[in-house]
C-alpha positions in Angstrom: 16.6 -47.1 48.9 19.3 -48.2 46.6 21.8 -51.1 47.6 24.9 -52.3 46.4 23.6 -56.2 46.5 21.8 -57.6 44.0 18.2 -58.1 44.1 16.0 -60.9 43.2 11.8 -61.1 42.9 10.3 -64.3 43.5 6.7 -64.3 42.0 4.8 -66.3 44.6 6.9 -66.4 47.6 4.7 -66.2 50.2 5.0 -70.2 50.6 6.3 -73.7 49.9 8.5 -73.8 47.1 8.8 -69.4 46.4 9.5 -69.3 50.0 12.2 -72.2 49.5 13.8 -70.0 46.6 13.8 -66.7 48.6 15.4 -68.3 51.9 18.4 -69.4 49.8 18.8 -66.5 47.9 18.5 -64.3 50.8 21.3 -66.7 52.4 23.4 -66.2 49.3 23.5 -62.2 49.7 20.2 -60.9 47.7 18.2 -58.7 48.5 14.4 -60.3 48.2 11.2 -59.0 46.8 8.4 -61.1 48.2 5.3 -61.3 46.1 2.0 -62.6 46.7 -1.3 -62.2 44.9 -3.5 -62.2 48.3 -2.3 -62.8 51.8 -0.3 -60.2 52.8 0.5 -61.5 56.4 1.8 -64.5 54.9 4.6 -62.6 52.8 5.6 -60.2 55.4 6.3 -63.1 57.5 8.5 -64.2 54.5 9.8 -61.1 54.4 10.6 -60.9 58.0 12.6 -64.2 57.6 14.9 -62.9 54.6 15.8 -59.9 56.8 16.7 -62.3 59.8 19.6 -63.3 56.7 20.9 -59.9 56.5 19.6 -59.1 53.6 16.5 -55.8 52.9 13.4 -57.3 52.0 10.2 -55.6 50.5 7.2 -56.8 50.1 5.3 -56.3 46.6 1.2 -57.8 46.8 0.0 -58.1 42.9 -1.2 -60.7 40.7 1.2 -61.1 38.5 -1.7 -62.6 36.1 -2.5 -59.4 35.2 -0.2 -57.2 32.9 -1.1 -53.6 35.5 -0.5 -55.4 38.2 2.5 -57.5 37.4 4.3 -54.2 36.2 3.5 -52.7 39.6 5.2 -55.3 41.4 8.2 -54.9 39.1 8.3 -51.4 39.5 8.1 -51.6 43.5 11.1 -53.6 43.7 13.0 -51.2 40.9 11.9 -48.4 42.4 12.9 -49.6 46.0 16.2 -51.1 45.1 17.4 -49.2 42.0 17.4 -52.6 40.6 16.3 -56.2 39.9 18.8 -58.9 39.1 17.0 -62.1 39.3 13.4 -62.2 38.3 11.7 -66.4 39.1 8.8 -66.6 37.6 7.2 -69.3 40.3 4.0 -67.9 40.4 1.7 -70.9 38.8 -1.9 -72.0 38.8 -2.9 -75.6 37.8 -6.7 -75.8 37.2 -8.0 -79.6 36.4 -10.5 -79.9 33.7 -11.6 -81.3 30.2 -9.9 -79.7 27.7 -14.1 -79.2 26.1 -15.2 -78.2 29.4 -12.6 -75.4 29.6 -14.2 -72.1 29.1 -12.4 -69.3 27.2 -12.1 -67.2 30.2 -10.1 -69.8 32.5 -8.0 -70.6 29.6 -6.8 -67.0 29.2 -6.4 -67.1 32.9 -3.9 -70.1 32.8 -2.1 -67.8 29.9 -1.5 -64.8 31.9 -0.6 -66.4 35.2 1.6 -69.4 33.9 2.6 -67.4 30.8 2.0 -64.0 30.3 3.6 -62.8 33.5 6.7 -64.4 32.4 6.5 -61.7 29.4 5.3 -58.8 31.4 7.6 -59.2 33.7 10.5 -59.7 31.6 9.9 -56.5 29.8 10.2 -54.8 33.1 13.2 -56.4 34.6 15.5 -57.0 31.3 16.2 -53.2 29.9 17.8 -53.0 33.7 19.9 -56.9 33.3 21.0 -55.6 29.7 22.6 -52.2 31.5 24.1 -53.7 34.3 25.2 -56.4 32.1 24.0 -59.6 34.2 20.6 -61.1 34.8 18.8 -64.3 35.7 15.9 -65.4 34.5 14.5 -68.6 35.8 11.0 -70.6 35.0 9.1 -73.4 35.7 7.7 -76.2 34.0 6.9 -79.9 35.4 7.0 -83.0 34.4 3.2 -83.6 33.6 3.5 -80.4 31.7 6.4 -81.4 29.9 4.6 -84.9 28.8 1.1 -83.7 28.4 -1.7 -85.0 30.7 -5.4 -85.5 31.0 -7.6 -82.4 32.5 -4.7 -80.1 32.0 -4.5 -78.4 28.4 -3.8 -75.0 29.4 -1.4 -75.7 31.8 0.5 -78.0 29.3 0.4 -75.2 26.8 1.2 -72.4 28.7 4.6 -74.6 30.4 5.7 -75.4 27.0 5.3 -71.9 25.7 7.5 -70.4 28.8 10.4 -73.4 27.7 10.1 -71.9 24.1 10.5 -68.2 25.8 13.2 -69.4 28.0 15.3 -70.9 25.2 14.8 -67.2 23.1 15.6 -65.6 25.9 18.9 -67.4 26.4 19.9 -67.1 22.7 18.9 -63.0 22.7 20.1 -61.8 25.4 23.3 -64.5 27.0 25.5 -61.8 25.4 24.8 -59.4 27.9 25.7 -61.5 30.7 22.1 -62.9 30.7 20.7 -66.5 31.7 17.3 -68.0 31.2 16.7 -71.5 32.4 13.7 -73.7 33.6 13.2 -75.8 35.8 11.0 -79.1 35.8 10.1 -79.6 39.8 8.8 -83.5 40.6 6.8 -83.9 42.8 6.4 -81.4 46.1 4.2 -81.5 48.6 3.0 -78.3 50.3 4.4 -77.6 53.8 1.0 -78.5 55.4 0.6 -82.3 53.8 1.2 -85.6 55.6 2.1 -87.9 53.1 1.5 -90.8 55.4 -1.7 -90.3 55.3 -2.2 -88.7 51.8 -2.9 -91.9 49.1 -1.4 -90.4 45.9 1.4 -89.1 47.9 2.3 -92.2 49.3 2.3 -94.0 46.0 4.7 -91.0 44.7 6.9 -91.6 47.3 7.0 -95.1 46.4 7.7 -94.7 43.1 10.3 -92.5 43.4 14.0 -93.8 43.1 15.5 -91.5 45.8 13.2 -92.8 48.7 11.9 -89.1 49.0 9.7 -86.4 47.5 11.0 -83.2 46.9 12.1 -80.3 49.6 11.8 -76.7 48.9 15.3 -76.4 49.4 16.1 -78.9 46.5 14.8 -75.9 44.4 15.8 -73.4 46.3 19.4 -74.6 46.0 19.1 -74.8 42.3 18.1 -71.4 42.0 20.5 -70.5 44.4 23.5 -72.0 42.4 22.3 -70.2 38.7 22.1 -67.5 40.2 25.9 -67.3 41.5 28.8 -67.1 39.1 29.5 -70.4 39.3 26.2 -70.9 37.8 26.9 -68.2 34.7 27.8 -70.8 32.3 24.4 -72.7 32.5 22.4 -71.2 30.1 19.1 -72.3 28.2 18.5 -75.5 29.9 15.9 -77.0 31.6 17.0 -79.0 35.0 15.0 -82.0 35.9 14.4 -82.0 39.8 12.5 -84.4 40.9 14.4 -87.8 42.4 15.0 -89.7 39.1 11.1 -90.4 38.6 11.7 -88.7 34.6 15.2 -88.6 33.1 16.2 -87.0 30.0 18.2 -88.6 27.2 
């Protein structure tokens, strides 16, 4: 099924923050490939909830972690739309441990999910941006990742290396009417947390300047916005959100 609007996969939106991007993209006019690594209920609801937009929705199940599984999902959503526009690379996972305690195998695991997808992915999606002549690609980093922090190595590597891929991304391919960006979420609680009675989220929210922690739609409307043409010019940057608890100079 080909359509005439554009179309955007979110990498783990089947909650919280993925979810957050593919609600307002899906309430800006894209079509929305939902993708999940494991609970399949959980993205056709998402799924279900895009289409309640007016937009088509498809689900796509893979871990994008692993290079035959993360071109499947790309090819679902190519071969269901006719193309992909926007491609977030949101999927993430944030393992705590000595950096000597680290075994080789998780390491590599932290590469290809916070990392590695990004690439696999890419080489999917972009041949399609470069002949339609417009694309979005948006990451993630964070602001632990960004300044480096204790039990964390790989996920502090792997952020940095997706900001490096961002930035050569934006300089190869903005001629084509290409973007890549990354964005630096604060701090977000999942849906199912009460920060009332959660310590270290209570000491976040007191810490932060806005009086708040962060929303899904906070990203979501980020997304949202460089994804439109209004947003076109933004390219190569990385966007704090997060309330004014890190500021760049």
């Amino acid at each position: 099924m080909h359509s005439d609007r554009k179309t955007a996969l979110i990498t783990g939106s089947g909650q919280n923050i993925g979810r957050g991007i593919a609600s307002q993209l899906a309430q800006a006019g894209f079509n929305i490939i939902v993708n999940g690594s494991s609970n399949r209920d959980a993205a056709e609801a998402v799924a279900a909830e895009m289409r309640n937009h007016g937009v088509e929705a498809l689900v796509a199940m893979g871990n994008v972690g692993i290079k035959a599984e993360a071109e499947a999902v790309a090819k679902a959503g190519i071969d269901h739309f006719g193309r992909i526009d926007v491609l977030v690379n949101n999927a993430a996972i944030r393992p705590h441990g000595p950096f000597l305690e680290v075994s080789e195998d998780e390491w590599q695991q932290v590469m290809d999910v916070d990392l590695n997808a990004a690439i696999w992915l890419s080489r999917m999606i972009l041949p399609g941006m470069i002949a339609n002549g417009w694309g979005r690609i948006i990451s993630f980093s964070g602001m632990n990742a960004q300044r480096g922090y204790p039990g964390a190595s790989a996920v502090s590597v792997a952020k940095h290396a997706v900001w490096g891929l961002t930035k050569a991304f934006a300089v190869e391919f903005g001629a084509n009417g290409i973007t890549a960006n990354i964005i630096a979420p604060g701090t977000f609680p999942a849906n199912d947390v009460d920060i009332a009675k959660d310590a270290k989220f209570s000491a976040l929210l007191k810490a932060n300047p806005s009086g708040r922690l962060g929303h899904a739609e906070d990203i979501g409307g980020m997304v949202a916005y460089l994804c439109s043409d209004n947003g076109g010019f933004v390219n190569g940057q990385m966007l704090q959100i997060n309330g004014g608890v890190v500021m760049q100079f």
